[in-house]
Structure formats: C-alpha cells, structure tokens
PDB file of N, CA, C, O and CB in Angstrom:
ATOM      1  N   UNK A   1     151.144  -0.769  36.229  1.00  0.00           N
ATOM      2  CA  UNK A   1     150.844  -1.732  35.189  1.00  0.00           C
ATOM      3  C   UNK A   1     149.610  -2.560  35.534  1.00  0.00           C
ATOM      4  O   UNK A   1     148.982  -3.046  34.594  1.00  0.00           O
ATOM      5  CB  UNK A   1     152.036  -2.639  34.958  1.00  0.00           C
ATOM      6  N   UNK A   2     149.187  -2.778  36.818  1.00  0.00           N
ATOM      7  CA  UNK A   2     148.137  -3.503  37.169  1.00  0.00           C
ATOM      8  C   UNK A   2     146.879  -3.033  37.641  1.00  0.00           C
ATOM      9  O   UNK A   2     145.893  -3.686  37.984  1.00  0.00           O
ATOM     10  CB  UNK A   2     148.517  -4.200  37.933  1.00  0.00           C
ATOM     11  N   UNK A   3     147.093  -1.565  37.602  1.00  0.00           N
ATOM     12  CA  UNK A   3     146.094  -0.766  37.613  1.00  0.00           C
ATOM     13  C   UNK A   3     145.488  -0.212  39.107  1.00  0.00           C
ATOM     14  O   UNK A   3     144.453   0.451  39.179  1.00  0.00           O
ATOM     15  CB  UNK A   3     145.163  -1.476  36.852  1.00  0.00           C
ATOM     16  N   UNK A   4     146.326  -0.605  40.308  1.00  0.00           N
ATOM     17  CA  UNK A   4     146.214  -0.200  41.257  1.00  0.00           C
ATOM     18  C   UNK A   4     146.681   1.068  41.748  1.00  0.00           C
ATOM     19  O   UNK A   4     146.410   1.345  42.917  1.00  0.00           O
ATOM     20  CB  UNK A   4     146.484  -0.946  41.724  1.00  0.00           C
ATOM     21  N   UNK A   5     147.385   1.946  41.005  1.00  0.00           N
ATOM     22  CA  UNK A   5     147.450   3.045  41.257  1.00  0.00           C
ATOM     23  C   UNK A   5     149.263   3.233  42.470  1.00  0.00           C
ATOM     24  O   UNK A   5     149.862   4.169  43.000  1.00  0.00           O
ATOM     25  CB  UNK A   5     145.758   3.347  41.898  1.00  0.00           C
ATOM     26  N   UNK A   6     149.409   2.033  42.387  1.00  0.00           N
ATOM     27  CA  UNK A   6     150.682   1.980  43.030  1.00  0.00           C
ATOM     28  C   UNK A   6     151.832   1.409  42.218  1.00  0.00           C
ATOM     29  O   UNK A   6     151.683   0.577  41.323  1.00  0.00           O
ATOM     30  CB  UNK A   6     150.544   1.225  44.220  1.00  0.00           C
ATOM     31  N   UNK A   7     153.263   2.047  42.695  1.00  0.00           N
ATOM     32  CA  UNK A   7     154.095   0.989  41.713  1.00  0.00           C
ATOM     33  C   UNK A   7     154.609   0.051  42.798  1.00  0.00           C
ATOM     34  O   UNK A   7     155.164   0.570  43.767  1.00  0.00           O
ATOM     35  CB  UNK A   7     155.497   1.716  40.706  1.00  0.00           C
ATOM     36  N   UNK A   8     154.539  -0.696  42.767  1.00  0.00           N
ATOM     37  CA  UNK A   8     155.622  -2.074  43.051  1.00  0.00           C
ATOM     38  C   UNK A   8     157.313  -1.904  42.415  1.00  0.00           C
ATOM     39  O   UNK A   8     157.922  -1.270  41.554  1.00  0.00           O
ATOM     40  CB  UNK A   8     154.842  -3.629  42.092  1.00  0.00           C
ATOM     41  N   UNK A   9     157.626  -3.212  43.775  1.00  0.00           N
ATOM     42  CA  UNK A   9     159.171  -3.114  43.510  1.00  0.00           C
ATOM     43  C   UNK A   9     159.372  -3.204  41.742  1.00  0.00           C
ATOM     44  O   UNK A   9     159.953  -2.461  40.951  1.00  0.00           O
ATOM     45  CB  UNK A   9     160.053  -4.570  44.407  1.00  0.00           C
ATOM     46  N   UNK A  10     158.628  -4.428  41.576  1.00  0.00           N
ATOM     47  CA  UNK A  10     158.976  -5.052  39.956  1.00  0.00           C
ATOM     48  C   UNK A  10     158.509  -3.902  38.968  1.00  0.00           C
ATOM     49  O   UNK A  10     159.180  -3.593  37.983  1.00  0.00           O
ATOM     50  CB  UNK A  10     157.981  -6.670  39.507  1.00  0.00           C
ATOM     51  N   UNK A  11     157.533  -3.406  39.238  1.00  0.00           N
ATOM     52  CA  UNK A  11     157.168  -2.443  38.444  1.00  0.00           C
ATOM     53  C   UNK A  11     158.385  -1.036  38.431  1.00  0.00           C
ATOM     54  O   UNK A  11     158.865  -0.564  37.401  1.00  0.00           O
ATOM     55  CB  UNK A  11     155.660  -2.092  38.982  1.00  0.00           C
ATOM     56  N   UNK A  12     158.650  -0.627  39.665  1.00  0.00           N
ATOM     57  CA  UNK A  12     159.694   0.273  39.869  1.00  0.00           C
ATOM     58  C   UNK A  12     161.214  -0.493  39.237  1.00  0.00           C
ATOM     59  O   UNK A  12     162.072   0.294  38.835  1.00  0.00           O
ATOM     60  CB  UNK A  12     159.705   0.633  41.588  1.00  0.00           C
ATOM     61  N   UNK A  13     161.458  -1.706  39.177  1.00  0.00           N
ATOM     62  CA  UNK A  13     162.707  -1.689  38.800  1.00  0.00           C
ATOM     63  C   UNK A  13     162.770  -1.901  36.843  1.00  0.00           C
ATOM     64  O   UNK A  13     163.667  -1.635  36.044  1.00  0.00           O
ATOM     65  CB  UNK A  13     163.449  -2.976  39.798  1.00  0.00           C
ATOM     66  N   UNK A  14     161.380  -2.487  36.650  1.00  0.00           N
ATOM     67  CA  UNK A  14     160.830  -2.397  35.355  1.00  0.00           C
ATOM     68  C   UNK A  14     161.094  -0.759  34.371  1.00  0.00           C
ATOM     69  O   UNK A  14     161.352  -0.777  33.168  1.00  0.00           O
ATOM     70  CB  UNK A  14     159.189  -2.716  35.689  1.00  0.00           C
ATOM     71  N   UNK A  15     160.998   0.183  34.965  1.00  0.00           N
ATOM     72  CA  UNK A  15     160.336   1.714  35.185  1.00  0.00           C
ATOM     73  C   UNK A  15     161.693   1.898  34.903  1.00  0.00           C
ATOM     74  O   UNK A  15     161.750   2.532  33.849  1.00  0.00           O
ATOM     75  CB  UNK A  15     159.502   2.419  36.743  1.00  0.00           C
ATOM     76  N   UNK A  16     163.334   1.543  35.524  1.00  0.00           N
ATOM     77  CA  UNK A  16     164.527   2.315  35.680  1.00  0.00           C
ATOM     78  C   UNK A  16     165.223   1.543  33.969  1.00  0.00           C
ATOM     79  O   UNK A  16     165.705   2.116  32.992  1.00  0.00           O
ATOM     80  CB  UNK A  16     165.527   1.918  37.545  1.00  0.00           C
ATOM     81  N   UNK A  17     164.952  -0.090  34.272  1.00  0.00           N
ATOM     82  CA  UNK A  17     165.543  -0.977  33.236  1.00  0.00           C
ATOM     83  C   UNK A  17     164.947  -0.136  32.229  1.00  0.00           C
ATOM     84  O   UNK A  17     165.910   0.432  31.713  1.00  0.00           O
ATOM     85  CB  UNK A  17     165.173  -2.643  33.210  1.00  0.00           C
ATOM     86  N   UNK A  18     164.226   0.134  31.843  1.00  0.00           N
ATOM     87  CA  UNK A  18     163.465   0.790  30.410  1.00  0.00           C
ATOM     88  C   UNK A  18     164.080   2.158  30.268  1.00  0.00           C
ATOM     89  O   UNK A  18     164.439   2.537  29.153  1.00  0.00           O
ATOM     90  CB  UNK A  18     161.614   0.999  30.515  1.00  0.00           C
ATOM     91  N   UNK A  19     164.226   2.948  31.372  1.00  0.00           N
ATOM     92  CA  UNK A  19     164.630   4.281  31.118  1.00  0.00           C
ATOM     93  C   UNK A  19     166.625   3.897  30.618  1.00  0.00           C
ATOM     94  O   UNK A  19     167.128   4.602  29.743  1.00  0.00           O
ATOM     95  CB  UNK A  19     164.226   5.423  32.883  1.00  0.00           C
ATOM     96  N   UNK A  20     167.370   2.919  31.211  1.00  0.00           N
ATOM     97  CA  UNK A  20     168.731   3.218  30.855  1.00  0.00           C
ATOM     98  C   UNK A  20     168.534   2.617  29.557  1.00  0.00           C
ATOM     99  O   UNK A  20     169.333   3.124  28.770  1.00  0.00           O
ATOM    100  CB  UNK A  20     169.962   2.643  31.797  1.00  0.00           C
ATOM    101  N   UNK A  21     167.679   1.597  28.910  1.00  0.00           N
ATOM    102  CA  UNK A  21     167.964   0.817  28.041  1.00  0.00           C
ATOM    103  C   UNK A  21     167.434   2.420  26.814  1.00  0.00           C
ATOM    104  O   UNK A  21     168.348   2.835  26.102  1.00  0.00           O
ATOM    105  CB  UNK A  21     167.043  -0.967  28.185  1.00  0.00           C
ATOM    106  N   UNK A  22     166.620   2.844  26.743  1.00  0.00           N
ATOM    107  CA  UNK A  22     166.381   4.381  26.429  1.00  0.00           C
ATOM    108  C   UNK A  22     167.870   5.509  26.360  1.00  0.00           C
ATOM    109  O   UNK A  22     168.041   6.508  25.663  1.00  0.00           O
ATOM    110  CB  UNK A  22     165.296   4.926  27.777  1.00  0.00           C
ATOM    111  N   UNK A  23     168.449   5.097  27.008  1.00  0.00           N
ATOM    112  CA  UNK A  23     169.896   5.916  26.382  1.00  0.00           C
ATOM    113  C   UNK A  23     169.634   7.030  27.535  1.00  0.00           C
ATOM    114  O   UNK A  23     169.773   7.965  26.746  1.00  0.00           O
ATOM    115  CB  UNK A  23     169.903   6.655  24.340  1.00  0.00           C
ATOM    116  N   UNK A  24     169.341   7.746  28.886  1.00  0.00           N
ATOM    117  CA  UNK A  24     168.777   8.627  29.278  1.00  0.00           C
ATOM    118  C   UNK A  24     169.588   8.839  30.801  1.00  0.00           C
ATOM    119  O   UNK A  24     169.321   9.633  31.704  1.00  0.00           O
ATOM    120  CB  UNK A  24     167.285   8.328  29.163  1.00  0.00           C
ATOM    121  N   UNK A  25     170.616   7.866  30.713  1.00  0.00           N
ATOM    122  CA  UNK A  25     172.095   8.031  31.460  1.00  0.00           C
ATOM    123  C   UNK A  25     172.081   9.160  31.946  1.00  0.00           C
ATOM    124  O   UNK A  25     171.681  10.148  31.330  1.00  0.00           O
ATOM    125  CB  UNK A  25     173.387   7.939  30.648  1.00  0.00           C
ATOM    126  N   UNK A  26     172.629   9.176  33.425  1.00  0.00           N
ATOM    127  CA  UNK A  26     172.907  10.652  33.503  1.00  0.00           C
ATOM    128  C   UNK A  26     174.155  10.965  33.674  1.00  0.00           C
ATOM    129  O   UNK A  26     174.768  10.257  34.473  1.00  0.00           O
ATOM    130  CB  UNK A  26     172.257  11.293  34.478  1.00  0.00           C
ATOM    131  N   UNK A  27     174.871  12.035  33.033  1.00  0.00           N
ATOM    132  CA  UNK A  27     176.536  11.987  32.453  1.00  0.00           C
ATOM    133  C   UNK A  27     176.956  12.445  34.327  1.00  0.00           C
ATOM    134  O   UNK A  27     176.436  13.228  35.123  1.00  0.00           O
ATOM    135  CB  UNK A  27     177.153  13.673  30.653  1.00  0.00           C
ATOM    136  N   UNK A  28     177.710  11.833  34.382  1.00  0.00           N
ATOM    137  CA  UNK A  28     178.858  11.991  35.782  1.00  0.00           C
ATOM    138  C   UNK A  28     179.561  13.165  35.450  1.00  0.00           C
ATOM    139  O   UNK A  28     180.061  13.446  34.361  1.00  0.00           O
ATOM    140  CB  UNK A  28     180.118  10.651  36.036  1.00  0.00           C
ATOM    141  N   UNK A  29     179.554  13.868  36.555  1.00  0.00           N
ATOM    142  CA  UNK A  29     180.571  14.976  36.470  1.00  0.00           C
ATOM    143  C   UNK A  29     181.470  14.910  37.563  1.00  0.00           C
ATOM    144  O   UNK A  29     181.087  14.892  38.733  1.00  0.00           O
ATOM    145  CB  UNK A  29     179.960  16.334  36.450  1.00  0.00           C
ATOM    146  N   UNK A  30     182.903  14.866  37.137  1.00  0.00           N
ATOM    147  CA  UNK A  30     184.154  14.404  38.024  1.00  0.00           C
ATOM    148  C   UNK A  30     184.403  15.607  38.923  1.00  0.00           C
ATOM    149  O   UNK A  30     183.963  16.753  38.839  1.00  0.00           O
ATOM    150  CB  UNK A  30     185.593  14.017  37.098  1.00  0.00           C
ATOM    151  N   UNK A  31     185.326  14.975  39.914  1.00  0.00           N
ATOM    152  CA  UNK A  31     185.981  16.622  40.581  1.00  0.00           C
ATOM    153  C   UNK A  31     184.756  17.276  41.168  1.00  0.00           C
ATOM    154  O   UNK A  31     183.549  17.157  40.962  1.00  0.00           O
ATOM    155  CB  UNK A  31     186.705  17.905  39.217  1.00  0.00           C
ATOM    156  N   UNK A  32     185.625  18.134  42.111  1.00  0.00           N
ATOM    157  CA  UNK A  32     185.200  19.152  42.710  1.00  0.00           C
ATOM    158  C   UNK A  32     184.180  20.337  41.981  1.00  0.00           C
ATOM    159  O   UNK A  32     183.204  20.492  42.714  1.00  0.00           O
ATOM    160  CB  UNK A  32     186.358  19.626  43.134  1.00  0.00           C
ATOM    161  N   UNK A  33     184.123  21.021  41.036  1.00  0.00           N
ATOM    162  CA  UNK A  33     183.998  21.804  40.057  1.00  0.00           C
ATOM    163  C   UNK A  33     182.620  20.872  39.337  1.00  0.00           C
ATOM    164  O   UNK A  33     181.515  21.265  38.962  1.00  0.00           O
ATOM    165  CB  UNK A  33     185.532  22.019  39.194  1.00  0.00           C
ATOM    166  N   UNK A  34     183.259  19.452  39.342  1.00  0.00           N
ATOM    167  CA  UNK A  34     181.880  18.634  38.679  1.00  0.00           C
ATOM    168  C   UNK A  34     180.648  18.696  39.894  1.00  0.00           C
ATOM    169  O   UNK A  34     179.488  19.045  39.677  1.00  0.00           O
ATOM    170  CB  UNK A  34     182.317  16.684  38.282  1.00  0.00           C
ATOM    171  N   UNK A  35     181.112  18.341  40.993  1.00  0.00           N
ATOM    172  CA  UNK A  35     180.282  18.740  42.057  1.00  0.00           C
ATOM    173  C   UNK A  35     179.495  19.650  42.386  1.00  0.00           C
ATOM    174  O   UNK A  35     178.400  19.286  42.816  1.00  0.00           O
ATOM    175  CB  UNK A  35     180.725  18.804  42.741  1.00  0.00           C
ATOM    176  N   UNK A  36     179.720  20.802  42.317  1.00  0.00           N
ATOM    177  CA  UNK A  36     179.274  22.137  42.338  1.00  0.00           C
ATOM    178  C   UNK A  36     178.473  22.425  40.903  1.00  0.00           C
ATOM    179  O   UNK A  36     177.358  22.947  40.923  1.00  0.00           O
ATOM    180  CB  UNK A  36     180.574  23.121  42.577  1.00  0.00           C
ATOM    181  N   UNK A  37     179.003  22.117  39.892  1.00  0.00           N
ATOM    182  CA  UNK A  37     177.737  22.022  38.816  1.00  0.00           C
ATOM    183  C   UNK A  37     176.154  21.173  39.136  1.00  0.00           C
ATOM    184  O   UNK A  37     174.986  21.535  38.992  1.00  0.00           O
ATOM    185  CB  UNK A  37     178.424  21.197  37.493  1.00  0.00           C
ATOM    186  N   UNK A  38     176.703  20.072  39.562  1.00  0.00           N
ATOM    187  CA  UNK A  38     175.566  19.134  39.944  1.00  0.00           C
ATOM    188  C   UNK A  38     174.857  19.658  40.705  1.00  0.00           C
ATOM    189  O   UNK A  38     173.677  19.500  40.392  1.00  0.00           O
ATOM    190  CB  UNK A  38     175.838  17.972  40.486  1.00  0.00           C
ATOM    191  N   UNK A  39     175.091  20.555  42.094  1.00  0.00           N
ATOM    192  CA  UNK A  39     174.404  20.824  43.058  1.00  0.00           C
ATOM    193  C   UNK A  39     173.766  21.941  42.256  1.00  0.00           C
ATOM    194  O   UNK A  39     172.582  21.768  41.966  1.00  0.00           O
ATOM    195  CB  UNK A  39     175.111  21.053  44.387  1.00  0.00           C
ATOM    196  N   UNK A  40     174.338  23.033  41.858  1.00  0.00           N
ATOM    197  CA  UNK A  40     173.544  23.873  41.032  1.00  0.00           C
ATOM    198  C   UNK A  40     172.521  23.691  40.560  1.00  0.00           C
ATOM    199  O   UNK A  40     171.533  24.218  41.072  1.00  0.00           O
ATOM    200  CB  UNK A  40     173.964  24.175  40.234  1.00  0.00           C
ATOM    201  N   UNK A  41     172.369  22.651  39.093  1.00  0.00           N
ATOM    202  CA  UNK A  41     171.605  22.395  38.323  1.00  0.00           C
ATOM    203  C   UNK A  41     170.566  21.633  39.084  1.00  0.00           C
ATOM    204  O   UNK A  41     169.523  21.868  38.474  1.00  0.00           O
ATOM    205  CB  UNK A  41     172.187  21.857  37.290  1.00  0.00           C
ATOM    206  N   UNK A  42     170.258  20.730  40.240  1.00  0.00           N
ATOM    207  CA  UNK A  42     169.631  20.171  40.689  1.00  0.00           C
ATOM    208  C   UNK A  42     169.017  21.090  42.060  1.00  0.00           C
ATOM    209  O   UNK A  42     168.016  20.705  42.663  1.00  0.00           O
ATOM    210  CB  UNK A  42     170.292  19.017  40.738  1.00  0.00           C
ATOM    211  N   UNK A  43     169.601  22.068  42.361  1.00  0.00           N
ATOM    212  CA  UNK A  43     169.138  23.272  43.083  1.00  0.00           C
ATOM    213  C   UNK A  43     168.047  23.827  42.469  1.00  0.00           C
ATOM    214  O   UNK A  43     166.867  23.812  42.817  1.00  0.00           O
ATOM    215  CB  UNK A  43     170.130  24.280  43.211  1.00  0.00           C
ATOM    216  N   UNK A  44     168.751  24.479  41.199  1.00  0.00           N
ATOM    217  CA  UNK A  44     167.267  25.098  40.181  1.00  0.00           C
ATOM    218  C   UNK A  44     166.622  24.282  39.536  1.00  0.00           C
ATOM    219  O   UNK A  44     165.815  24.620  38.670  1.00  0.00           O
ATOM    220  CB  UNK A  44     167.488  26.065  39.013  1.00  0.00           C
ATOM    221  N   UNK A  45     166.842  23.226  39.815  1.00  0.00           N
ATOM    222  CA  UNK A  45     165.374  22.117  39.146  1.00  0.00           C
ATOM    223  C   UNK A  45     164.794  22.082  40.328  1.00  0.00           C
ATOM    224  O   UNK A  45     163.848  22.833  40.089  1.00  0.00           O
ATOM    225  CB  UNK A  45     165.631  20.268  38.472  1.00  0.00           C
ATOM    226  N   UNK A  46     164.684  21.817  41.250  1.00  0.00           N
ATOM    227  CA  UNK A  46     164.226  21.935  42.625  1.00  0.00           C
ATOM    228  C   UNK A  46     163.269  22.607  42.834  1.00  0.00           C
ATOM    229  O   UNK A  46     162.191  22.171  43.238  1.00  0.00           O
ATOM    230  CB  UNK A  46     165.008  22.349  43.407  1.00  0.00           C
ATOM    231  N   UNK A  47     163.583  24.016  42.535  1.00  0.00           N
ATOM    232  CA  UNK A  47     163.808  25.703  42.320  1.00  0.00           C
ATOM    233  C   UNK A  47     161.881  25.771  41.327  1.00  0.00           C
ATOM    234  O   UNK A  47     160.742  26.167  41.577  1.00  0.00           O
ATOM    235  CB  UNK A  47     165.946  26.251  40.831  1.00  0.00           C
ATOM    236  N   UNK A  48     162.420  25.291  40.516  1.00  0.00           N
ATOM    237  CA  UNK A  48     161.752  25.446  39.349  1.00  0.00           C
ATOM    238  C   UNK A  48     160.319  24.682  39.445  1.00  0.00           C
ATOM    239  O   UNK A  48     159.249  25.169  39.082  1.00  0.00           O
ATOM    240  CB  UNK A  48     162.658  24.937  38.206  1.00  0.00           C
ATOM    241  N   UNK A  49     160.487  23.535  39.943  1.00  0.00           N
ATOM    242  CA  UNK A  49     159.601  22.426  40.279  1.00  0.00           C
ATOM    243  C   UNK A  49     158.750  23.144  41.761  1.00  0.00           C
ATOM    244  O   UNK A  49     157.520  23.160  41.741  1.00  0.00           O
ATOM    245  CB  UNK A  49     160.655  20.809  40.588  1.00  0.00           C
ATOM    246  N   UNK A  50     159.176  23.464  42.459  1.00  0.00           N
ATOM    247  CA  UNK A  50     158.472  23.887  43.899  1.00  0.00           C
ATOM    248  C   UNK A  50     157.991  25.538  43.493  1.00  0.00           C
ATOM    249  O   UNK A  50     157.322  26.165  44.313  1.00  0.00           O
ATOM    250  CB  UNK A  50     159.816  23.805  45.496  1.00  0.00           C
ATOM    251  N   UNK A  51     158.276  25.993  42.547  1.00  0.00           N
ATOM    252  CA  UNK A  51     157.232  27.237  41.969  1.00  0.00           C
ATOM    253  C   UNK A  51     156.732  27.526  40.562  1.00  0.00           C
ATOM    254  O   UNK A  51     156.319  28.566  40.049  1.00  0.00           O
ATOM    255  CB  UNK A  51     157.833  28.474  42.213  1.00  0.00           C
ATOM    256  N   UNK A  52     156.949  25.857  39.928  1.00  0.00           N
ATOM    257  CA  UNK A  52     156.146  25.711  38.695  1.00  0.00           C
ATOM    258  C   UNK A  52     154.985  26.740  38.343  1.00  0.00           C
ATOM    259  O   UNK A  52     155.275  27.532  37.446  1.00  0.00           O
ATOM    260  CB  UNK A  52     155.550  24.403  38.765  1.00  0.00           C
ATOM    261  N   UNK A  53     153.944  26.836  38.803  1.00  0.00           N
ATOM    262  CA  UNK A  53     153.040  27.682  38.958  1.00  0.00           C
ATOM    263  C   UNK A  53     152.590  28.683  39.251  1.00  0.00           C
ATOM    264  O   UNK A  53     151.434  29.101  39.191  1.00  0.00           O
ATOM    265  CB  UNK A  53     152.715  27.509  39.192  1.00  0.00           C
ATOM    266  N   UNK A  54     154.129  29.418  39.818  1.00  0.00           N
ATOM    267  CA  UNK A  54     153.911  30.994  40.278  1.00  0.00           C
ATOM    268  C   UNK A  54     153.481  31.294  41.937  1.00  0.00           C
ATOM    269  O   UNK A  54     153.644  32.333  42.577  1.00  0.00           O
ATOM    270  CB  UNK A  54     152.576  31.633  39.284  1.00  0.00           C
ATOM    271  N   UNK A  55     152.929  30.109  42.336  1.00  0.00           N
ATOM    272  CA  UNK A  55     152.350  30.483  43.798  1.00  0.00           C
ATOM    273  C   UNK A  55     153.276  29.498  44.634  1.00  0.00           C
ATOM    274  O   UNK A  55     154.017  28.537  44.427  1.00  0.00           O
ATOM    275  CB  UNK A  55     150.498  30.155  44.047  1.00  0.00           C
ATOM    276  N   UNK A  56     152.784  30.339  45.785  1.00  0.00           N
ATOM    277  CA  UNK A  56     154.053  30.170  47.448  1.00  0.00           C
ATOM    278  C   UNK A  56     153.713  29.060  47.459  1.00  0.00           C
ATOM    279  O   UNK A  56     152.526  28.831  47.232  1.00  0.00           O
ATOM    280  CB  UNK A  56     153.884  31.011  49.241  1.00  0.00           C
ATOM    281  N   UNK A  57     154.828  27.719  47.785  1.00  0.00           N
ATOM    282  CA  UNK A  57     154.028  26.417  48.122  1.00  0.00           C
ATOM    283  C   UNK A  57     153.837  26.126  49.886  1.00  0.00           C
ATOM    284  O   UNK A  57     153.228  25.221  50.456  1.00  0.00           O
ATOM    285  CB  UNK A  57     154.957  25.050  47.370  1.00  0.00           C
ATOM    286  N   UNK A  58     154.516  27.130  50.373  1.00  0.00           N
ATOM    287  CA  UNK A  58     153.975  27.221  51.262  1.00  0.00           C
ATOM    288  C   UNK A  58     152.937  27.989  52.314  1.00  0.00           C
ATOM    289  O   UNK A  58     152.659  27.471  53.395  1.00  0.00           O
ATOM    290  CB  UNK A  58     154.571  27.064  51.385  1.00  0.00           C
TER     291      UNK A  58
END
C-alpha cells in the first residue's frame, strides 16, 4: 500500500481481514477421511504450482 514493495504486519493483517470479509473461508473438513482430502488437494496444488510452466524447477 505504501509502495515499498514490501508488506508489513498492518498491511498483511489488512490483506487476510479483506479476504474473510470477501466470503473466501476455507470450508474445514472433519475426520480422518477430511484429512486425507486436504492433504491431497493441497499436494496437487503444490504439484501444479511448482510445474506451472512445464519445466523442471529444479
């Protein structure tokens, strides 16, 4: 917001207040079974994000 190219605490807690007041919650998944979904889906976002582009990131 101040143009330094960094966020700050206030700016970072500014950044989260705006995103829940946005409706953008992230739904809880109960149990064991809820667990293992979570790790999944956040595995292949992971997944997805570290070969966005097709090439080795490492």
């Amino acid at each position: 917001m101040d143009g330094d190219n960094c966020l700050s605490h206030k700016e970072f807690i500014g950044v989260m207040k705006d995103r829940v007041l946005r409706g953008l919650r992230v739904q809880h998944q109960a149990g064991f079974s809820g667990y293992w979904k979570c790790v999944k889906r956040e595995t292949l976002n992971g997944a997805k994000e570290a070969l966005g582009d097709g090439r080795c990131p490492i």
